[in-house]
N, C-alpha and C positions, 0 to 999 in steps of 0.2 A: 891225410887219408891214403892207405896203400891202394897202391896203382888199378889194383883187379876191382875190389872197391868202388872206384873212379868209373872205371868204365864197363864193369859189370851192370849196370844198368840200362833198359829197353832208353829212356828216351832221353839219358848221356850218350847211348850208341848213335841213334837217330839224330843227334845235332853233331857230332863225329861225323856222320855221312853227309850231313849236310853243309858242310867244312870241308869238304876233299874234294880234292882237285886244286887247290890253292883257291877256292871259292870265299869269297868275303862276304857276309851275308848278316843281315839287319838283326837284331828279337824278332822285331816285327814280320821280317820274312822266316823268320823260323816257327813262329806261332800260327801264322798262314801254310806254313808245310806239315804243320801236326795240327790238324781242328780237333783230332779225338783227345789234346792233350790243354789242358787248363793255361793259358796267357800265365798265371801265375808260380804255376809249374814248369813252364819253360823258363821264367826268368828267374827261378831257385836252381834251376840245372846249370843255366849258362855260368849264373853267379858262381858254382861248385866248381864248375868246369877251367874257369879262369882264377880261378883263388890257386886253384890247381897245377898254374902254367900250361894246361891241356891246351886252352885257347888265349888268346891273346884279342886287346882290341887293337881293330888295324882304323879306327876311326870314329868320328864324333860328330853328330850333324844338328843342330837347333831344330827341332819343328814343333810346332803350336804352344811351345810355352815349357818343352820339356826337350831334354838330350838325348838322343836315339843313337845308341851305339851297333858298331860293326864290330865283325867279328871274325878274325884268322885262326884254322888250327894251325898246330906245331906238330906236324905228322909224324917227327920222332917221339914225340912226349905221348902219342897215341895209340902206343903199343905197352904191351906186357912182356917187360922180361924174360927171356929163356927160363932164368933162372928163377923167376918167381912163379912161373907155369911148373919148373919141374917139383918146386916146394909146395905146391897147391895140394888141399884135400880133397878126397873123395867131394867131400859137401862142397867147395869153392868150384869144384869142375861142373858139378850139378847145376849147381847156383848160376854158373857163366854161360853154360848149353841153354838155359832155361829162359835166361836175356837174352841169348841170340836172337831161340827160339822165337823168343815175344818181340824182339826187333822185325824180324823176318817177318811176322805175322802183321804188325803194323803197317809196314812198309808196304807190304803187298798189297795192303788192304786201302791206303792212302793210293797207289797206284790204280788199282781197281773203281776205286772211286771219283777218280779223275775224268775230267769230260775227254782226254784224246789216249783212254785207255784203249790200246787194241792188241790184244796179249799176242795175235796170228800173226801179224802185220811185225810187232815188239821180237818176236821168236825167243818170248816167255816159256820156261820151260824150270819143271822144277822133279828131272827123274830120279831115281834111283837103282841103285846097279849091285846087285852081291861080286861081288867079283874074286878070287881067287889068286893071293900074289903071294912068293917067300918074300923073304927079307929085301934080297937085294932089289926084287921088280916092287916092292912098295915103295923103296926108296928111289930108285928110276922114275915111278910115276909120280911120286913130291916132287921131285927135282923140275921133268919137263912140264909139271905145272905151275910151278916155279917160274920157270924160264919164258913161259909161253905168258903171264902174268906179267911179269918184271916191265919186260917193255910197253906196257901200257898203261901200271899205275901211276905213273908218274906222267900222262895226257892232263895238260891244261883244260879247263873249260873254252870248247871254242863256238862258233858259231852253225857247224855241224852235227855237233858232239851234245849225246844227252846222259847225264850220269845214271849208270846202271848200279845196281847190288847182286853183288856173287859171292858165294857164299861156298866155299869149297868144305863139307865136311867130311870126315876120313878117318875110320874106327874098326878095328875088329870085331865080326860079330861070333855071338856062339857060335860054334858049328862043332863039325866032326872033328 
């Protein structure tokens, strides 16, 4: 299955996030992190997902009569090529905005419906900005976002630290 494929989908992204951070994390904790999403349907995705090399099992535990596996991403294998983003169609970009989209909308909505939801408290914030740049200052503000990112994607899970979703998007709109 090509790659966009793979993880062009809402709740392939959503066990992707729930695998970062070098997080190793049950079925069973992944189908307690999505209740809008079918036990069944999570364990068709995971299935997809490690057929895939996306994930790997990092472990294997006996309980009640059956084998309960764990689950590592492979943070390189969970990206899209430069080169297959710059071969992408119109329809394939459509298609991948539109799973973001429906990611983001989950995810929020899983957050929101959590008992220690506090979006004021979280500094939950979800604006938007027209903003005005040539070439060189769009490419300046990729970069120091970039840069301001880097050192932080690669935070362990620790005992301080609670995994966020950020979602940087960044597009020309009509104008003058």
């Amino acid at each position: 299955m090509d790659t966009v494929e793979l993880l062009v989908h809402p709740v392939r992204l959503r066990i992707v996030h729930a695998l970062s951070g070098g997080r190793v994390v049950t079925t069973g904790q992944l189908v307690a992190r999505m209740p809008d999403v079918s036990k069944a349907t999570v364990y068709r995705h995971v299935g997809v997902l490690a057929d895939a090399g996306i994930i790997e099992v990092a472990g294997e535990q006996r309980i009640r009569g059956f084998v309960e596996r764990s689950y590592r991403l492979h943070r390189d294998r969970a990206t899209i090529p430069a080169d297959r983003v710059a071969a992408a169609t119109p329809a394939e970009l459509r298609a991948a905005f539109a799973a973001a989209m429906a990611t983001l909308i989950a995810e929020f909505d899983a957050y929101l419906d959590g008992a220690a939801a506090d979006p004021v408290a979280d500094l939950v914030g979800f604006r938007q900005h027209a903003i005005w740049l040539s070439d060189d200052e769009r490419a300046d503000l990729v970069e120091a976002m970039r840069a301001a990112l880097v050192t932080r994607i690669g935070n362990p899970p620790a005992p301080d630290r609670r995994p966020h979703l950020l979602s940087p998007i960044l597009f020309p709109i009509t104008g003058d």
